[in-house]
N, C-alpha and C positions, 0 to 999 in steps of 0.2 A: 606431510600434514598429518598430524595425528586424528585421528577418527575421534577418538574420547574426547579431545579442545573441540572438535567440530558442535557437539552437543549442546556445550556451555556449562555452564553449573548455576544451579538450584541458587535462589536468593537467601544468604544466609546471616549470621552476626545481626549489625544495624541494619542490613538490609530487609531481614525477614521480619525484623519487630517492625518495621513503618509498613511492608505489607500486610501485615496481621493489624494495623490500626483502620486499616482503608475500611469504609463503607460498603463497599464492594466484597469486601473480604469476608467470609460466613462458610462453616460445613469445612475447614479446611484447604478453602480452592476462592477466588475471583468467581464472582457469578455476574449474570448482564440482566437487563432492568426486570426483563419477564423469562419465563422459563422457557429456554430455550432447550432442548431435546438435541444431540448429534443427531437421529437419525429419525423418518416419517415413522407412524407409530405402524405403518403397513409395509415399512419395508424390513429387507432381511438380508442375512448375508447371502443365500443362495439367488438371490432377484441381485444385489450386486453384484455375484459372481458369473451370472449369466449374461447380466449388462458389459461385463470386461471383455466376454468370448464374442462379443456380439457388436465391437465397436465401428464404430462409421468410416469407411474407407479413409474420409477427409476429414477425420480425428487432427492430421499433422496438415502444412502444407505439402503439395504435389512438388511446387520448387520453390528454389531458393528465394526468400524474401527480399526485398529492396528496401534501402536505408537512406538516411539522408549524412554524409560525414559532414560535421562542424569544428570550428576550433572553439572549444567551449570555457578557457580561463581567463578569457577579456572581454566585458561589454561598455564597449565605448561610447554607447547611445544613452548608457543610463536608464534605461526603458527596464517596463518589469514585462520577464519574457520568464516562458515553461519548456522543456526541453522532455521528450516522455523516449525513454527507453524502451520502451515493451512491459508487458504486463505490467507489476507495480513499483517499479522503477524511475523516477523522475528528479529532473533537476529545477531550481527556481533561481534567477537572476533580479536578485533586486536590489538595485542599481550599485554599488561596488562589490554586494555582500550577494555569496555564491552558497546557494544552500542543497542539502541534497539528503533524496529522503527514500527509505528502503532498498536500498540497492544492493544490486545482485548481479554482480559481472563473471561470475565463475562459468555460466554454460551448462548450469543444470540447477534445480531445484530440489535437494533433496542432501541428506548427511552424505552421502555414496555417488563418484562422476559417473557412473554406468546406467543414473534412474532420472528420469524426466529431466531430457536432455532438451535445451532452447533448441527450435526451431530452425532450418540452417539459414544462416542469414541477417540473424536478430542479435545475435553476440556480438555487435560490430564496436561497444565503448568497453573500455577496460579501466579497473583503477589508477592504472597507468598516467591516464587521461584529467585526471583531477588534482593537482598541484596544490592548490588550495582552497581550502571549505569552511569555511566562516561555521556553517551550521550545519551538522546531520542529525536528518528526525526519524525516529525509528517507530510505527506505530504498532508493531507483536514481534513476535522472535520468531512464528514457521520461518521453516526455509525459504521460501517462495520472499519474504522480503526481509529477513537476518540472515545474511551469509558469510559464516565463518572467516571465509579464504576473502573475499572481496571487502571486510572489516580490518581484518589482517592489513592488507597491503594498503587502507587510506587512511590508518593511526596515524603515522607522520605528517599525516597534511590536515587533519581533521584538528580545529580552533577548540569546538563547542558542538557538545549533545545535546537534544534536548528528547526524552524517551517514555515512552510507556513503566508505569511503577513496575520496578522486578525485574527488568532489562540489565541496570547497571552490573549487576552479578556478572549475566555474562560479558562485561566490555570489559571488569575488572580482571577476570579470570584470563580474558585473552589480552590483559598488558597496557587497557586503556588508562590512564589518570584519571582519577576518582573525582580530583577537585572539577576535570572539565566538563563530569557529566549531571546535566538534572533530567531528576524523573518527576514526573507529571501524575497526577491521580486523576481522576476526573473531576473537572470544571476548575482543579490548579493551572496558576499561570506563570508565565516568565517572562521578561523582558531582556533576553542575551544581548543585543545591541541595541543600539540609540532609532528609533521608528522603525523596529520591529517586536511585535508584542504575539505571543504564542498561547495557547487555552488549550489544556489537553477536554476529552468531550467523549460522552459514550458512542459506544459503535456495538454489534450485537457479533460476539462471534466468541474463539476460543484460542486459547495458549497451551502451548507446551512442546519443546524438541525429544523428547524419549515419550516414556509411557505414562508417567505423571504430568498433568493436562490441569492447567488454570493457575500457576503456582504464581505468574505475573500478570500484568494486565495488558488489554486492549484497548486501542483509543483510537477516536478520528482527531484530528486536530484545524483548530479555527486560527489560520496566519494572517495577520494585519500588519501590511508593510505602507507605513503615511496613513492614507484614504482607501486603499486598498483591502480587503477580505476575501482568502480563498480558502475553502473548504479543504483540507486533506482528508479525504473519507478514510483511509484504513481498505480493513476487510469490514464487511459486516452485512449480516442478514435485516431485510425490513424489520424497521418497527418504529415505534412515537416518537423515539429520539429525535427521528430527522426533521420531523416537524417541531419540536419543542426549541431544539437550535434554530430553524429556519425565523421561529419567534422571538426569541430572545437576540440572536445575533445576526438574523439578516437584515438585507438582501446580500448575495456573497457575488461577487464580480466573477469567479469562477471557482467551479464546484467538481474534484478528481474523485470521482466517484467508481466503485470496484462493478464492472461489469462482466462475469465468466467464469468458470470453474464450477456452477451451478446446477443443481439435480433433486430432481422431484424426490429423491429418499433423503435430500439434507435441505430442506425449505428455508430453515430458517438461517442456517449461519452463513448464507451468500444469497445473494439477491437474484431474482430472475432478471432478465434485461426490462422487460416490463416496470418492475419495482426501481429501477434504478431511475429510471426516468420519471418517475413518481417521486422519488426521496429526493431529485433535482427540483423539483415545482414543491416539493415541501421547504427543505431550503431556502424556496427563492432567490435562485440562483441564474444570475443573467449569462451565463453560459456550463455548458457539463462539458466535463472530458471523460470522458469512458475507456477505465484503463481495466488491467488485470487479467486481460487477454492476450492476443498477437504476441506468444511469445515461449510458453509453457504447456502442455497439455495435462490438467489436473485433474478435470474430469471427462465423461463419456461425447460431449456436445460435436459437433466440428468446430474445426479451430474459427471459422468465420460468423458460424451462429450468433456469437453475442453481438459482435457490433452487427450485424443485419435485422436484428429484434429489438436492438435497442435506437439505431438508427429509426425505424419506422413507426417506431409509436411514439419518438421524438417529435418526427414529422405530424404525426396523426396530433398528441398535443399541442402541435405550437412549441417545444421547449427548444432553445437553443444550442446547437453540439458543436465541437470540434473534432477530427478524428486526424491528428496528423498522423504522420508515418515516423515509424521511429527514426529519432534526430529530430527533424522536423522543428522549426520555432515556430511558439505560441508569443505573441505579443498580447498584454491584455489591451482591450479596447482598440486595437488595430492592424492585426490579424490573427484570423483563425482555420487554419487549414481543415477543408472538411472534404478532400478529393478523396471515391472511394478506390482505394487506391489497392486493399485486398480484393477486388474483384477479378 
């Protein structure tokens, strides 16, 4: 694997004239609604580098994680089911049409296999395992949910893209067909097959695989399969957005919302588990998933922090959750695994 393909390339030609048309587009770089800041205006490098010598013994799990194995390229119920891999990794089953969205099967999150390595136990699906893909939704290019090597090996079975503006650079660069991919700007929409209808949608956070940072965009996306609406959050830190969709396009039947990797010196570009449960009730969302965890160590938390913070102010609002175990099936309106099962 070449390290340089690992990176991707810069949106360029046609690509980079429709990103310089975006709305969003200003200053040379994708900006998000309000100004967001990487870092608290009180933090510094030396408080994060004290933070890194100083991490929490149960940063990683103690042991081996438990999974749930399925065979996942036939559903013969026709039901619309969720399938969560760990962190933000997920599949949707809606009723022949097999969709699958940020994934990351390689075992580490990062350009290099020697740097934030999954969890032992949580690597358990491969692209192996996916034969056919009607749809992949991609909503940014970090690592953590564009990965090279795991993009790589699902082009031959991948139908239809449908992605954040500025992505397609990198699909074309690593060999994807241009005609199969649409990029989405915010509040564009698509119709890839017959009763499914897709909305790309702001999310508050930031782009970029090297050192030049914003060059594509971020999105949550709003999926409607028939009667159906589910929230794909993205990455993204609080803010009005959640509520303005919540208005405009709710109530959403369920809402995958990023819970983890989170730190009082980066407030706004990741949610505290608190806010996550609050951008589910702005929403209005009759059930959350809280992913973006159980899987990767990205920042300083323990690995169990976010779902136990965000579980219990769940509970303290009234808001409805699921937490399956990875594999695990989510049926919408007929079950929703909530056993805590990292304890």
């Amino acid at each position: 694997m070449s390290i340089l393909k690992t990176f991707g390339r810069l949106p360029e030609g046609e690509y980079i004239e429709r990103t310089h048309r975006s709305n969003q587009f200003h200053d040379g770089a994708f900006q998000n609604i309000h100004n967001t800041p990487m870092m608290a205006k009180d933090s510094s490098f030396t408080k994060l580098l004290r933070d890194f010598f100083s991490l929490p013994p149960d940063r990683t799990p103690a042991k081996e994680i438990k999974s749930v194995q399925r065979e996942l390229k036939k559903n013969p119920s026709g039901k619309n089911s969720i399938t969560w891999f760990g962190h933000s990794s997920y599949a949707l089953q809606a009723g022949d049409k097999f969709i699958l969205v940020d994934p990351v099967f390689c075992g580490y999150a990062s350009p290099f296999p020697f740097m934030v390595k999954s969890f032992k136990g949580t690597n358990t699906y491969h692209a192996n395992d996916f034969k056919e893909i009607d749809l992949l939704i991609l909503t940014h290019d970090h690592y953590d949910h564009l990965d090279y090597k795991t993009i790589q090996s699902l082009r031959p079975n991948v139908k239809k893209v449908i992605c954040s503006l500025g992505l397609a650079s990198h699909l074309v660069f690593w060999g994807y067909d241009p005609g199969k991919i649409i990029e989405l700007d915010w509040w564009e929409s698509a119709e890839p097959f017959d009763d499914i209808h897709i909305q790309a949608a702001p999310a508050r956070h930031f782009s970029g695989r090297g050192l030049k940072r914003g060059q594509s965009l971020w999105s949550s996306f709003i999926l409607q399969i028939k009667d159906k609406k589910i929230y794909l959050g993205g990455d993204s830190g609080y803010d009005t957005h959640f509520k303005e969709i919540g208005e405009r396009f709710g109530p959403f039947d369920l809402a995958i919302l990023e819970c983890g990797q989170y730190n009082e010196k980066w407030p706004l570009i990741h949610m505290m588990p608190e806010e996550t449960v609050q951008a589910g009730l702005d929403l209005r969302a009759k059930m959350v998933l809280p992913v973006h965890w159980g899987k990767f160590a990205l920042a300083f938390h323990s690995w169990t922090e976010p779902v136990n913070r965000f579980t219990a102010e769940a509970k303290r609002l009234k808001l409805s959750y699921t937490t399956p175990m990875i594999g695990e099936e989510i049926i919408l309106d007929e079950k929703y695994p909530d056993k805590e099962w990292w304890m």
